[in-house]
C-alpha positions as CSV (number, residue, x, y, z in Angstrom):
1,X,-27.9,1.9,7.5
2,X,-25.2,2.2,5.0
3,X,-27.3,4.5,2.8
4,X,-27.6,6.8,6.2
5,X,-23.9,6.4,7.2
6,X,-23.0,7.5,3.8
7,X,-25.4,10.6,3.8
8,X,-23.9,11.7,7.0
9,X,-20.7,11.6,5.5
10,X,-21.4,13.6,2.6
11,X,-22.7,16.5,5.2
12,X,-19.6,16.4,7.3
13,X,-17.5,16.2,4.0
14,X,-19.4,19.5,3.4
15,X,-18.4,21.0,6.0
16,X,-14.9,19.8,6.0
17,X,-14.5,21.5,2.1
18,X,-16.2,24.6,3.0
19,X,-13.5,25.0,6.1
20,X,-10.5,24.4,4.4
21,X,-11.7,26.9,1.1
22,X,-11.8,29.7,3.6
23,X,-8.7,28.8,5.4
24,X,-6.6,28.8,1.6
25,X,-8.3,32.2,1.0
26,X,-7.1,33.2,4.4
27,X,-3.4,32.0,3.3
28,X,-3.9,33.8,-0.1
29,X,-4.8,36.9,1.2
30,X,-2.1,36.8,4.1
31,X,-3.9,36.3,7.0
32,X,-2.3,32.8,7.6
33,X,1.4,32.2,7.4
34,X,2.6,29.3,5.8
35,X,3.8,28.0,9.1
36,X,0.2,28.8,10.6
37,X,-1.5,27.3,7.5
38,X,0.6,23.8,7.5
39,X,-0.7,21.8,10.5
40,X,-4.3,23.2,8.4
41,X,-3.5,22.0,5.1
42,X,-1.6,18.5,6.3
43,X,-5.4,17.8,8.3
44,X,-6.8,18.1,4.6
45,X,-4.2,15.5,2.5
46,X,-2.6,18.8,1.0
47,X,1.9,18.6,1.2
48,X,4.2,21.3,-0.2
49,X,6.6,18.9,-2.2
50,X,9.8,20.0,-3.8
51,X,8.6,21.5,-6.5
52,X,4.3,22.2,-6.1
53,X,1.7,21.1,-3.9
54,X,0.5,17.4,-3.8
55,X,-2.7,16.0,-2.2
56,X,-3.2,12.9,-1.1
57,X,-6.5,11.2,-1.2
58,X,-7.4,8.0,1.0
59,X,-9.0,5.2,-1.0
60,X,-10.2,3.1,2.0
61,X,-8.7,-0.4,2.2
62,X,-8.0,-0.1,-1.4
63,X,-11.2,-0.3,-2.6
64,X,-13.4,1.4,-5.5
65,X,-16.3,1.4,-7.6
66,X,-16.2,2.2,-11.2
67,X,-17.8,5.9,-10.7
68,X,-15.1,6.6,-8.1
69,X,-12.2,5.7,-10.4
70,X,-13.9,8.2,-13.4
71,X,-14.0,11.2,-10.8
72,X,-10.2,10.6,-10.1
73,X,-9.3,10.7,-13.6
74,X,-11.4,13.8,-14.0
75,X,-9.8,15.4,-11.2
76,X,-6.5,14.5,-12.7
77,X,-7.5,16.3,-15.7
78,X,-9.3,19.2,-14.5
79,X,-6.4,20.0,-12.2
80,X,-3.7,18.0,-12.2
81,X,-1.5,17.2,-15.4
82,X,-3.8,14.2,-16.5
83,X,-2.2,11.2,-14.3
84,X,-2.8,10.4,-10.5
85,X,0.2,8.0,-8.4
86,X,-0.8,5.4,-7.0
87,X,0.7,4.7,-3.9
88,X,2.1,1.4,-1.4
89,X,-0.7,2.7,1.3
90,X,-3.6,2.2,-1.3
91,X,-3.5,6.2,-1.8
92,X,-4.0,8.4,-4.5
93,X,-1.6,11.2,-5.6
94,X,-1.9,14.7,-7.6
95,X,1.6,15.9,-7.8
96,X,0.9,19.4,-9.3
97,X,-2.5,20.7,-8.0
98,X,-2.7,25.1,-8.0
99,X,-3.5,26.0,-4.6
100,X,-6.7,27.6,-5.1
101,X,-7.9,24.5,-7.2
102,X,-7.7,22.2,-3.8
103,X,-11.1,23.1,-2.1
104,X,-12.6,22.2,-5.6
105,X,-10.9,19.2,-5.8
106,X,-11.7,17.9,-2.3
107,X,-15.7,19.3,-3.0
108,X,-15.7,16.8,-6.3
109,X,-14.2,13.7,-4.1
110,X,-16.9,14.2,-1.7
111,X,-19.6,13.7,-4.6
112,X,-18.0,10.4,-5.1
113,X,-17.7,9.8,-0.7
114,X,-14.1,9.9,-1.3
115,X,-11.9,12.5,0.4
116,X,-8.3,12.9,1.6
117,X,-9.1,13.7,6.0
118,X,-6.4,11.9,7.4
119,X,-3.6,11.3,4.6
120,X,-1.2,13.0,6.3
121,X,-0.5,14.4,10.0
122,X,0.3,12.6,13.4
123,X,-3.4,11.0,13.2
124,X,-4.3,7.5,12.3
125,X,-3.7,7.4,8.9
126,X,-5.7,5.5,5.7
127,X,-6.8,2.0,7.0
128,X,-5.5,-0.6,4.6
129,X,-6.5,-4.4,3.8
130,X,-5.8,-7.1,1.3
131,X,-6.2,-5.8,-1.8
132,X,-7.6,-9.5,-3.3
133,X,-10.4,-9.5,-0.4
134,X,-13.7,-10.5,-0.9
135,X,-12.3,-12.5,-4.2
136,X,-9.1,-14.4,-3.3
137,X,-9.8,-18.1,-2.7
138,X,-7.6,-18.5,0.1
139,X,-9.2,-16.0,2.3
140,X,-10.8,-16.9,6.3
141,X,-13.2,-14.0,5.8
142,X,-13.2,-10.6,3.9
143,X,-11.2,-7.6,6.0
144,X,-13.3,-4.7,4.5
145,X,-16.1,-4.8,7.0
146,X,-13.2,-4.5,9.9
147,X,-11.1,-1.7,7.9
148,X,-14.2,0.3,7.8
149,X,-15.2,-0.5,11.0
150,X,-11.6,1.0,12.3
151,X,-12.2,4.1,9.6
152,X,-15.5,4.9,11.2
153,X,-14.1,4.9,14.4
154,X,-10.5,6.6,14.0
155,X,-12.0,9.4,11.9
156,X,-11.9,12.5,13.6
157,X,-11.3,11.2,16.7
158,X,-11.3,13.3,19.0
159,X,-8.4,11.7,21.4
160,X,-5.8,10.6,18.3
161,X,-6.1,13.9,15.9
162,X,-2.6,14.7,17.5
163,X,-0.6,11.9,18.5
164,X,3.1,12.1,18.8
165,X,3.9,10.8,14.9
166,X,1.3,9.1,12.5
167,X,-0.3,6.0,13.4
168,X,-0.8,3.2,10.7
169,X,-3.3,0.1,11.0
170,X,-3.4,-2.8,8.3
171,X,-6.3,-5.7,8.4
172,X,-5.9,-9.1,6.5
173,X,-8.6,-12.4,6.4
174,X,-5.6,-13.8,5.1
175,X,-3.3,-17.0,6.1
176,X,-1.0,-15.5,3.3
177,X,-1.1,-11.8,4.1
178,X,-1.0,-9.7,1.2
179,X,-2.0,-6.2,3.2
180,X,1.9,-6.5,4.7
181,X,0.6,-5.9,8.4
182,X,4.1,-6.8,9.7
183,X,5.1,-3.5,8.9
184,X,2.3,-1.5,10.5
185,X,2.0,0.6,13.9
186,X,-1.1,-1.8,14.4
187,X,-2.5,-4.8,12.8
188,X,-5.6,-6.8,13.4
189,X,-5.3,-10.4,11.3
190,X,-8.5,-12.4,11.3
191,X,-8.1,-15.9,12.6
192,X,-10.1,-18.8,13.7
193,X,-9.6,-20.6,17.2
194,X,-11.9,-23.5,18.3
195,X,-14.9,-22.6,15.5
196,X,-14.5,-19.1,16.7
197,X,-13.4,-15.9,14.6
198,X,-11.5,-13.3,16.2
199,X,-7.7,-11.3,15.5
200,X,-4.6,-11.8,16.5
201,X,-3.1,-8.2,17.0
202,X,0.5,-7.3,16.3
203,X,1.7,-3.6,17.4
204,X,4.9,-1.8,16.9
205,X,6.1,-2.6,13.4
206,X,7.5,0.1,10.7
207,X,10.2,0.6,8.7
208,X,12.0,3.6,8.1
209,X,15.4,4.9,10.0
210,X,14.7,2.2,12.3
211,X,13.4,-1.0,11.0
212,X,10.8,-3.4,13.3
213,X,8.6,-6.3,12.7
214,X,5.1,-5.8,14.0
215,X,5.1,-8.0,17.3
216,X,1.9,-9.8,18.9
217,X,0.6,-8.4,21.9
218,X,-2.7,-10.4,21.6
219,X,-2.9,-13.8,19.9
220,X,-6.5,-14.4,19.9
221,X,-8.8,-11.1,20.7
222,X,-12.6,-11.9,20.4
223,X,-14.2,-9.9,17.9
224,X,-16.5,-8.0,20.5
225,X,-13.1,-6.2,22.1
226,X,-11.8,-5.2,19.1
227,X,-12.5,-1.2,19.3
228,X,-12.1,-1.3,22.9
229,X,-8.5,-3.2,22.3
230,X,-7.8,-0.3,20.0
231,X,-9.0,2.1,22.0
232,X,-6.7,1.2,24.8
233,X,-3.1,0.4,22.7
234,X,-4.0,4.2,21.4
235,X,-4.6,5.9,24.4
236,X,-1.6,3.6,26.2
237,X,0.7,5.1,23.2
238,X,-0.7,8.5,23.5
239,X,0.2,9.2,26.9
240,X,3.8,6.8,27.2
241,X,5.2,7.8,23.5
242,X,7.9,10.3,23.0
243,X,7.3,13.7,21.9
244,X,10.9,14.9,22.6
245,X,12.4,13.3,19.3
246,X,9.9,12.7,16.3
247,X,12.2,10.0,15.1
248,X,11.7,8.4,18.2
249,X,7.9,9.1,18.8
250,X,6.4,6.1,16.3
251,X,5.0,3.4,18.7
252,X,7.5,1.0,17.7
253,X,10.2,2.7,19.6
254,X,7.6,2.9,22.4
255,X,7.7,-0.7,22.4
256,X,11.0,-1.2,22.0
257,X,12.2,1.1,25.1
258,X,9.2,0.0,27.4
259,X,9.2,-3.6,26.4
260,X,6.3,-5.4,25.0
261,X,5.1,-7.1,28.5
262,X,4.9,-3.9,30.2
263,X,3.3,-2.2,26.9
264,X,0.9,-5.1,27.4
265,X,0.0,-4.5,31.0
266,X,-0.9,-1.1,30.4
267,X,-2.8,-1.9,27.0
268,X,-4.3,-4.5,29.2
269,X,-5.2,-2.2,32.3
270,X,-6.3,0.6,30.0
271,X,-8.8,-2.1,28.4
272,X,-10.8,-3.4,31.1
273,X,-10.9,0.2,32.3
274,X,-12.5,1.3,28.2
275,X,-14.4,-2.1,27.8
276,X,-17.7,-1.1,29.5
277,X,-17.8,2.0,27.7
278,X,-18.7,0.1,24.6
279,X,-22.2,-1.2,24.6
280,X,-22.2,-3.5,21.7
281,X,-23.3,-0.4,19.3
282,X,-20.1,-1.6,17.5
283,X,-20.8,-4.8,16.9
284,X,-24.6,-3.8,15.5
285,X,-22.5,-2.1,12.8
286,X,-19.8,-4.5,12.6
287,X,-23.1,-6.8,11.4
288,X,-24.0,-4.4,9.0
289,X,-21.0,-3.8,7.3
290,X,-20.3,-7.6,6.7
291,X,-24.0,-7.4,5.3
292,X,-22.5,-4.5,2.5
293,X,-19.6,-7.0,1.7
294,X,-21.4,-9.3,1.5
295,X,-19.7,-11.9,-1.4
296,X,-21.3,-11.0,-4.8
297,X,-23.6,-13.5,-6.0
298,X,-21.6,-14.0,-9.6
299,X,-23.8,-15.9,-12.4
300,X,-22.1,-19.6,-13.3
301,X,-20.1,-19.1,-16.7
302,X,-18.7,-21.7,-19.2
303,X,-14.9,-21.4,-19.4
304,X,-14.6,-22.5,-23.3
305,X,-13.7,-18.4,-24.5
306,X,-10.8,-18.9,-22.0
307,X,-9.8,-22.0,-22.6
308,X,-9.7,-21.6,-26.5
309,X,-7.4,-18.0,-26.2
310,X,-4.9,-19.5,-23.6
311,X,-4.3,-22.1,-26.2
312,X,-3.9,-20.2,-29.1
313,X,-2.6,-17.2,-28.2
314,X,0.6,-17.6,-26.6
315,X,1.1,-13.7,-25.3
316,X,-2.2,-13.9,-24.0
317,X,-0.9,-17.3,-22.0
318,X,1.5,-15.3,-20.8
319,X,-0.2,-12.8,-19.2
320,X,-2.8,-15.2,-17.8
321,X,-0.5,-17.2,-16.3
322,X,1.7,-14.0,-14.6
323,X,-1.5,-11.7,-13.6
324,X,-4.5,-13.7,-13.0
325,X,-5.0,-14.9,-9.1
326,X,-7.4,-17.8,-7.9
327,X,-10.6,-17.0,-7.4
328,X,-13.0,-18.1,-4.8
329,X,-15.4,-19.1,-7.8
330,X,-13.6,-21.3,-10.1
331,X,-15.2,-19.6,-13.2
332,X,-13.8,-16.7,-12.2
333,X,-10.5,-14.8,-11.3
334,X,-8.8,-12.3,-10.4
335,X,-6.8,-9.7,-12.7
336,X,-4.0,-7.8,-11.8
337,X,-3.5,-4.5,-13.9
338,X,0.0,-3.8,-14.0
339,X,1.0,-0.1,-13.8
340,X,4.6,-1.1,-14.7
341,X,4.8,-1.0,-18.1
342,X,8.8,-1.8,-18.9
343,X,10.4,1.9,-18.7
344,X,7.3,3.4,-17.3
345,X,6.6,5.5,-14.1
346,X,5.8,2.9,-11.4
347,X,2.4,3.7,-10.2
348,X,1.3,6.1,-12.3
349,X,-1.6,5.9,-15.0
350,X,-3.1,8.7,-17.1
351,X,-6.6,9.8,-16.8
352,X,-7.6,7.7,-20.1
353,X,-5.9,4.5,-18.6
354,X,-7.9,4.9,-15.2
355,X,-11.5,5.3,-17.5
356,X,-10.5,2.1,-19.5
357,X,-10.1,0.2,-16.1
358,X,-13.3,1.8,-14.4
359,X,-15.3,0.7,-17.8
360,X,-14.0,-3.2,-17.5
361,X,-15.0,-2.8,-14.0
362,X,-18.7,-1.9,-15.1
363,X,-18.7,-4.2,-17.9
364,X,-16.9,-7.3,-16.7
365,X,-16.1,-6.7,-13.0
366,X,-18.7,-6.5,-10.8
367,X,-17.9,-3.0,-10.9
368,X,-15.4,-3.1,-8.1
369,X,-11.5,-1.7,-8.6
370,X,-8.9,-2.2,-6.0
371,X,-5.4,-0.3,-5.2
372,X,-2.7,-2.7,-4.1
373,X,0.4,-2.1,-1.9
374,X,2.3,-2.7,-4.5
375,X,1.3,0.3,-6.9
376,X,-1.3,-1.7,-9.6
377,X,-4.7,-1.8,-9.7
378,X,-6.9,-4.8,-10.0
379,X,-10.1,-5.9,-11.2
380,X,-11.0,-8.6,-8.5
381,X,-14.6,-10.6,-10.3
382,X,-13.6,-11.7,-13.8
383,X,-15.5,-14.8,-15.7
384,X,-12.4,-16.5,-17.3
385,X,-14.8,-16.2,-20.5
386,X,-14.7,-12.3,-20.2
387,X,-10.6,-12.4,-19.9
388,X,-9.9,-12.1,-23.5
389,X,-12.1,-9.1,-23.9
390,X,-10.5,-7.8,-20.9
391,X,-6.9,-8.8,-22.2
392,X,-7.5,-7.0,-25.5
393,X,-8.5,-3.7,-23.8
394,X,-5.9,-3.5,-21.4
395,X,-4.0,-4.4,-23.7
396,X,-4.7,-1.6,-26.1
397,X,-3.8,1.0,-23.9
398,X,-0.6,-0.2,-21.9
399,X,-1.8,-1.6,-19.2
400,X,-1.2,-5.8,-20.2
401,X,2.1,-6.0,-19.2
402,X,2.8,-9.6,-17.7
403,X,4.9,-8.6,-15.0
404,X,2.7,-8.8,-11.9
405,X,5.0,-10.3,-9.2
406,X,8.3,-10.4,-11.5
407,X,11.5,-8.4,-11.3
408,X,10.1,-5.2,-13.2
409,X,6.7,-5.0,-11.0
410,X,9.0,-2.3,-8.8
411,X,7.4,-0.8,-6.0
412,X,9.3,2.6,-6.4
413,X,8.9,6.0,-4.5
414,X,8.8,9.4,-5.8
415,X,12.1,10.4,-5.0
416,X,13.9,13.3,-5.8
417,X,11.8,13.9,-8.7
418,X,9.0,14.9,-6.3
419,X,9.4,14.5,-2.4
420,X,11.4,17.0,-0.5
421,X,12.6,14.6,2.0
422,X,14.3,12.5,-0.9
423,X,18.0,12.3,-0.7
424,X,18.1,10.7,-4.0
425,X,15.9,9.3,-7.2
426,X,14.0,6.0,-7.7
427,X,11.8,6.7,-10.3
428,X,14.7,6.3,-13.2
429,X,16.4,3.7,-11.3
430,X,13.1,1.9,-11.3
431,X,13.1,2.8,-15.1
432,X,16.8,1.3,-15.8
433,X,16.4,-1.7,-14.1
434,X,12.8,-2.8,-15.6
435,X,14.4,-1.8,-19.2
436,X,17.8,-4.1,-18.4
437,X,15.1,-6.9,-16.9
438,X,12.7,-7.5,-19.4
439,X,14.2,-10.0,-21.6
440,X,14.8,-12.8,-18.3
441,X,12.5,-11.8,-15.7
442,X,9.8,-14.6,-16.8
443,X,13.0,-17.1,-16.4
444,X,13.9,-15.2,-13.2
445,X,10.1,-16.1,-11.9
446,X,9.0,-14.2,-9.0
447,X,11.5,-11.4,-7.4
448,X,10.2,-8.3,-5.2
449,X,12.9,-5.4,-6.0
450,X,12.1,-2.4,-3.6
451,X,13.0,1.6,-4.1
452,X,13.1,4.2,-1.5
453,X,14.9,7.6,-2.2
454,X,15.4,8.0,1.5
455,X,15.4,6.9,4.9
456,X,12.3,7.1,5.4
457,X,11.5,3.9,3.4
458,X,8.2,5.0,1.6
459,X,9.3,2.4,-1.3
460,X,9.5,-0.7,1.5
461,X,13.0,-1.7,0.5
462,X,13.5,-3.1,3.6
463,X,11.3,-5.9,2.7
464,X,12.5,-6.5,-1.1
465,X,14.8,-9.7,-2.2
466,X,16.2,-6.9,-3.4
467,X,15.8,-3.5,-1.4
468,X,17.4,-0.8,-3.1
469,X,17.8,2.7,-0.8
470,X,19.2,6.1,-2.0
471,X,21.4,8.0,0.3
472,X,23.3,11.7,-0.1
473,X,27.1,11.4,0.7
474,X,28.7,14.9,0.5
475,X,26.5,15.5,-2.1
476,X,26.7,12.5,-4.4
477,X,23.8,10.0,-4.7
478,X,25.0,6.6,-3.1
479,X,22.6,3.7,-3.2
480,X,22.4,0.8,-0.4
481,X,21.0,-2.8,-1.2
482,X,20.0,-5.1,1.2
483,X,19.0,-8.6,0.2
484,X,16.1,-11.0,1.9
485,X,13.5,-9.0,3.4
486,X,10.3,-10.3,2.8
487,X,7.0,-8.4,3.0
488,X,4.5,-11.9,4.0
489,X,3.0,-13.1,7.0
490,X,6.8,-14.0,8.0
491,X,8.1,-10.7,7.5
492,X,11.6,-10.1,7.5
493,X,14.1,-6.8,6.9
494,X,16.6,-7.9,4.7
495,X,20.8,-7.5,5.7
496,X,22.7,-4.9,4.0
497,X,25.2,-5.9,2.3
498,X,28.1,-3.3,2.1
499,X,29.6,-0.1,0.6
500,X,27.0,1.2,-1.8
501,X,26.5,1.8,-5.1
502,X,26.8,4.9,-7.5
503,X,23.5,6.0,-9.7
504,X,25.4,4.4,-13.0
505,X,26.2,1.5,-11.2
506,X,22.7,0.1,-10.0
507,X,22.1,-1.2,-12.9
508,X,24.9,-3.6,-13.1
509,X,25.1,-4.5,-9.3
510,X,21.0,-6.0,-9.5
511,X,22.4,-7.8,-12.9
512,X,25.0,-9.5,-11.2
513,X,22.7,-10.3,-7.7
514,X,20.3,-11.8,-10.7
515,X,22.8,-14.0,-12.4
516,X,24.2,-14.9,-9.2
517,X,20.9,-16.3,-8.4
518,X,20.1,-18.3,-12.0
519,X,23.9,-19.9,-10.8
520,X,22.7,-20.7,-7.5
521,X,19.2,-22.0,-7.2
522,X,17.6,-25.5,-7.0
523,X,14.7,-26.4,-9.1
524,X,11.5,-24.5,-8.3
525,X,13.4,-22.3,-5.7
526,X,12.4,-18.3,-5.9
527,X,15.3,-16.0,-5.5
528,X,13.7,-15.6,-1.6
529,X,14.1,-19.2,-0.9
530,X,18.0,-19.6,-2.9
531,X,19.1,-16.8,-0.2
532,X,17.5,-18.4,2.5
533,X,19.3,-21.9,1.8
534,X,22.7,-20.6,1.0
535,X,22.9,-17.2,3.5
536,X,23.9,-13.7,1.6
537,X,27.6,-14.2,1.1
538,X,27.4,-15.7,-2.4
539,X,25.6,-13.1,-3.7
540,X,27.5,-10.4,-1.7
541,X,30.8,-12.1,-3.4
542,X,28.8,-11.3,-6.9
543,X,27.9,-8.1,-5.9
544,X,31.6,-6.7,-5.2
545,X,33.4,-9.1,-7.4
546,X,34.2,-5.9,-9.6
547,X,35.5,-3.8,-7.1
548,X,37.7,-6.9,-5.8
549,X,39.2,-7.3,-9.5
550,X,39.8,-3.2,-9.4
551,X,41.6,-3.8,-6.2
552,X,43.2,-7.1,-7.6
């Protein structure tokens, strides 16, 4: 069945290429405006950014093989500028493709079943999951099988190709919830009740202009009504959501102005009105796909090539105690590939960088690759005996840096550097404030600093310790930080804490929240947990403490 569903989806990708090539010739030759050739281009991944085109292309739930990862470097190469941007939706990004160059570029995806349908419009976007799942050791059950199950069933749609604003859905198996479904137009968490497995549903989360926790409309959903349930928040949002006001047309403000009981008894309504549709043809592939993901059967190793590096090699230590995750086999673990080296791009790695991480997979990984939300990559089925073969060729070409989950592991937006919407940079912030970092962030221990260069939140600083947003005022970049948000299964936004912050003053205002923090916190607190126990006025007070001696 899977062989079959993915032949079918190579002919339709076909198709797809061959209609978009003749609608660029069409806008080459003249016969489309720009303004006619937009809502055609946006169906195909393809933005005009400030400066060139960029396409987006959807890596589903995160997840790659080894061949998948080579064709994206390629593609980088043969028509990009050799790197690819890795984004907090588990997305790929070419920030200079030609125009003419796209069809070829979306023809080459499609020999790897990788494509970029859906990336962009008011559709449902890229389903994303837990980037550690199928590997993590704390996981209920793997969320793949249900992200593909959603991507089967939301692509090309015929009902949701044009909803009022874009429509995001996250799935975790997850108690700890690493796929940040809080912040999500839909999620479906996988839980167990009584023996039983089924989701509890939140809807109406998102962050931009207007920041909202996901809330729960269902608690416990039984796995059979799961496309049904879908079906029916959709169709309920499609008909009730505003189209007069795009910044008012996401569902969350839906929600918000109809109230999530009523939303509820329409969903619920519109679903016992849907269910019988579905004759169980869902859950036959449901079945299937759990079949493909299937947990890899992974050959016992000895641990003794581990053991004997992480004592003798201290930088080694360092980076195995920092980027490794448990594994669900002992023997084994999990490796996060930092794409933060200190001063680097966050995101971003060059074409060799993505072949060296595609040839561990092969070798040493089970041959799987994943994208996480927060702009990495990792290679989920290590032995602990391969890790110092692993370490050395990461290693070798940038891509060691022990930073996963400290203060320089910035999740960072384009910003003005790329996006047209930005209203001010992140990318060298992000730079600046990894550089000033490095030296304390292992004594710092885990700290989530966020960077948007706009409203529209694509760097999630809303849910940093430290969320850092960048804001024109009459023409001057100003920067806003919020403190406490929190990106987990008890998602917060975090509270803004004044006047902001000129572009050579960033810098020094994160120093001083840092050292604030070292000053404040009990033993074993995270900087999450110091803020939680003391509120946000110390660190405010350290935050402004210049401005108040100025004054002074």
């Amino acid at each position: 069945m899977l062989d079959a569903t993915q032949n079918v989806t190579r002919s339709y990708l076909d198709r797809r290429v061959e209609e978009f090539r003749a609608q660029v010739a069409r806008r080459i030759d003249g016969s489309l405006t720009e303004d006619e050739f937009r809502p055609l281009r946006l169906m195909n991944g393809l933005y005009l950014q400030l400066h060139a085109y960029m396409l987006r292309v959807a890596i589903p739930y995160g997840t790659l093989n080894s061949e998948q990862l080579d064709v994206l470097a390629e593609i980088s190469e043969r028509w990009d500028r050799g790197y690819g941007h890795f984004t907090t939706r588990q997305n790929i990004q070419y920030n200079w493709p030609k125009l003419t160059d796209v069809p070829d570029m979306l023809a080459r995806l499609a020999d790897v079943n990788l494509h970029a349908i859906q990336t962009s419009g008011n559709t449902i976007r890229n389903v994303t999951a837990d980037p550690l799942a199928g590997a993590h050791a704390d996981e209920l059950m793997d969320p793949r099988p249900v992200a593909e199950l959603i991507r089967i069933w939301s692509t090309d749609h015929p009902e949701y190709q044009f909803l009022g604003r874009k429509f995001k859905i996250a799935v975790t198996g997850s108690p700890n919830d690493r796929a940040v479904t809080g912040a999500h137009d839909l999620a479906v968490r996988i839980v167990e009740r009584d023996g039983e497995i089924g989701y509890t549903i939140l809807v109406g989360g998102g962050l931009g202009r207007t920041p909202v926790v996901g809330k729960i409309i269902k608690d416990f959903l039984p796995q059979a009504d799961l496309l049904p349930y879908l079906e029916a928040v959709l169709s309920v949002y499609n008909l009730a959501g505003r189209r007069d006001n795009k910044y008012k047309a996401r569902i969350k403000i839906t929600v918000n102005e109809m109230g999530l009981e009523e939303f509820s008894a329409r969903v619920d309504e519109a679903f016992f009105r849907i269910r019988p549709e579905f004759s169980g043809a869902d859950q036959h592939l449901l079945a299937e796909l759990q079949e493909g993901f299937a947990r890899p059967a992974l050959a016992p190793r000895d641990t003794e090539a581990y053991d004997a590096a992480y004592a003798a090699d201290p930088v080694f230590r360092a980076w195995a105690d920092i980027n490794l995750r448990p594994h669900f086999a002992d023997d084994h673990a999990i490796a996060m590939v930092s794409l933060k080296p200190h001063g680097g791009v966050p995101g971003d790695a060059s074409a060799s960088q993505m072949r060296v991480v595609a040839d561990l997979a092969r070798r040493y990984g089970n041959d799987e690759i994943r994208v996480t939300q927060e702009q990495n990559l990792v290679l989920p089925h290590v032995a602990k005996a391969d890790l110092p073969a692993v370490f050395a060729e990461l290693k070798q070409h940038g891509l060691a840096t022990a930073n996963a989950g400290l203060a320089s592991d910035i999740i960072a937006c384009p910003g003005m550097d790329y996006c047209a919407l930005a209203t001010a940079r992140s990318i060298p912030v992000a730079q600046q404030i990894a550089e000033a970092l490095e030296e304390n962030e292992v004594e710092v221990g885990e700290l989530a600093i966020k960077i948007s260069g706009c409203i529209n939140a694509c760097g999630h600083h809303h849910l940093g310790d430290i969320g850092i947003l960048g804001l024109d005022r009459a023409g001057v970049e100003n920067y806003q930080i919020t403190l406490g948000g929190d990106a987990g299964p008890d998602m917060k936004i975090g509270e803004k804490t004044g006047p902001g912050f000129a572009y050579d003053e960033v810098v020094g205002a994160v120093e001083r929240l840092i050292a604030a923090y070292l000053d404040l916190r009990e033993e074993g607190e995270r900087f999450r947990d110091t803020i939680a126990r003391t509120g946000a006025e110390p660190f405010k007070t350290a935050l402004y403490q210049e401005e108040a001696q100025d004054a002074a």
